[in-house]
One Martini backbone bead per residue (centre of mass of N, CA, C, O) as a GRO file, in nm:
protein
   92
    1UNK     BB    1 -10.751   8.687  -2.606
    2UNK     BB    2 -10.601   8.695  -2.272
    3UNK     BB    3 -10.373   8.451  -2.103
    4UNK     BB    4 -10.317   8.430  -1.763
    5UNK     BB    5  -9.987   8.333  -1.622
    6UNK     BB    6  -9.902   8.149  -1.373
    7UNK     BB    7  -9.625   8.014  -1.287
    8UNK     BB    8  -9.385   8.071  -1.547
    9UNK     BB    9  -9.122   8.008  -1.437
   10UNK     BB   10  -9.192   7.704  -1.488
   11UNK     BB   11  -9.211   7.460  -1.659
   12UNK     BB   12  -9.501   7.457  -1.691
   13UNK     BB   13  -9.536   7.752  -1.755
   14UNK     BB   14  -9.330   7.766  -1.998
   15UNK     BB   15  -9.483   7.560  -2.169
   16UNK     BB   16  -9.767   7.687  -2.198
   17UNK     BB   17  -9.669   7.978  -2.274
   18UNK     BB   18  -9.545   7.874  -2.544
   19UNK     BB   19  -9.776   7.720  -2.669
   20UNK     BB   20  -9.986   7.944  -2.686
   21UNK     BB   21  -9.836   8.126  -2.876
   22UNK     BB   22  -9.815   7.943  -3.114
   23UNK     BB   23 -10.115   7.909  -3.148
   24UNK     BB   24 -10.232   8.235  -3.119
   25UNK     BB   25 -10.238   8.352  -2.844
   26UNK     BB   26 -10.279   8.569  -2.618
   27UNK     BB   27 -10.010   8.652  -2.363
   28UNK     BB   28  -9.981   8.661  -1.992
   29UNK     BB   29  -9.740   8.699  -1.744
   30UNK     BB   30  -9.629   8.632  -1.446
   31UNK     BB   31  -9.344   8.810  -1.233
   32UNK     BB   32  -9.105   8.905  -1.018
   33UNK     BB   33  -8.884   8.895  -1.268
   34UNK     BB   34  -8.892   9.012  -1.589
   35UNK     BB   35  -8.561   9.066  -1.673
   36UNK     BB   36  -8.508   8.723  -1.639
   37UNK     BB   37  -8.764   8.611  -1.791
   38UNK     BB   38  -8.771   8.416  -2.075
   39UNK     BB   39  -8.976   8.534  -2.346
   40UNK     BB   40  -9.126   8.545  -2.601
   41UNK     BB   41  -9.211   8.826  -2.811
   42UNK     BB   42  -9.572   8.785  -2.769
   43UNK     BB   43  -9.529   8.802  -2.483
   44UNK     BB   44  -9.635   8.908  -2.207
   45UNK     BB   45  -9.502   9.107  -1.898
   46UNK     BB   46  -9.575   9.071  -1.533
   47UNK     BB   47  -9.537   9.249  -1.261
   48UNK     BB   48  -9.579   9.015  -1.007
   49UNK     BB   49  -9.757   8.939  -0.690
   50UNK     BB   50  -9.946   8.741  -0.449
   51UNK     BB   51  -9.911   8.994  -0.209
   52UNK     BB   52  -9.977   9.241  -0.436
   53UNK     BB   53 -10.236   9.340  -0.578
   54UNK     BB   54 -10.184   9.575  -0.765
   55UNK     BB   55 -10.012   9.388  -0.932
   56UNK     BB   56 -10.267   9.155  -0.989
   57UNK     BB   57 -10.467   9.357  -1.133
   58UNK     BB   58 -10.266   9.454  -1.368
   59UNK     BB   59 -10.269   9.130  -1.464
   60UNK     BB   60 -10.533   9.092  -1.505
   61UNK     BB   61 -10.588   9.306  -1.714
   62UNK     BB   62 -10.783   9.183  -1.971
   63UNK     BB   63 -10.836   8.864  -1.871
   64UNK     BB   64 -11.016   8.598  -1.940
   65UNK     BB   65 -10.840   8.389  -1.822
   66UNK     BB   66 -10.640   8.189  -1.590
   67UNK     BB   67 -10.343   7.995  -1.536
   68UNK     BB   68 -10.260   7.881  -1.199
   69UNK     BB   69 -10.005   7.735  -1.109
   70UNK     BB   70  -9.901   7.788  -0.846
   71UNK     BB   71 -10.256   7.628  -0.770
   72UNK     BB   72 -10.338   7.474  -1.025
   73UNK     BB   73 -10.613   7.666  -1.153
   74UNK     BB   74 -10.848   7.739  -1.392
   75UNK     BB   75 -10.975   8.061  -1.433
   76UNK     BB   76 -11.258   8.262  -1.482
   77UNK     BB   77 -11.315   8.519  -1.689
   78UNK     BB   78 -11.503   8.734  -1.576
   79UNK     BB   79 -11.567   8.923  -1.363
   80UNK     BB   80 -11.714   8.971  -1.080
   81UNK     BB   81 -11.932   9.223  -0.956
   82UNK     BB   82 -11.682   9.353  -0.796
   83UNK     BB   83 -11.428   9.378  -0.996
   84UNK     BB   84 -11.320   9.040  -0.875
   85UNK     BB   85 -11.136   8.799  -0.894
   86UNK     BB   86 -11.178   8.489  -0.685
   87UNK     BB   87 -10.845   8.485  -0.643
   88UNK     BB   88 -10.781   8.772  -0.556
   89UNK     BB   89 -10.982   8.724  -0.277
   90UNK     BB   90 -10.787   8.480  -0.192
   91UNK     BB   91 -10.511   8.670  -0.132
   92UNK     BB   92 -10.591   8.969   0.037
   0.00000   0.00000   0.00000
């Protein structure tokens, strides 16, 4: 199971995303810089940003919860009848 972590680059989702991890889930990450932003070496990193659709699909893909940072959310996936989850429509 895969939890997309956004807002990872802040304390508080630094901390998430770095706990989870130590966890065993399997973590990716969105950031808009990710080339800057350092995490363990078993979180996934997704170069995406919330204004930017195809970068936050690419980023969705294939995970199960989503921890909203941004907006303080979490999200429960899968997709629903649209193939979108209600968070991405909620930004498009």
């Amino acid at each position: 199971m895969t939890i997309l972590v956004t807002g990872a680059t802040g304390a508080v989702g630094a901390g998430l995303s770095t706990r989870l991890s130590k966890e065993g889930l399997s973590v990716r990450v969105m950031t808009r810089s990710p080339e800057t932003s350092p995490f363990p070496k078993d979180v996934q990193v997704a170069k995406g940003d919330f204004s930017d659709l195809t970068s936050l699909r690419s980023a969705v893909e294939g995970a199960f919860e989503a921890a909203d940072l941004k907006s303080a959310e979490l999200i429960d996936l899968p997709f629903r009848s649209s193939n979108e989850p209600a968070f991405m429509r909620s930004y498009a």
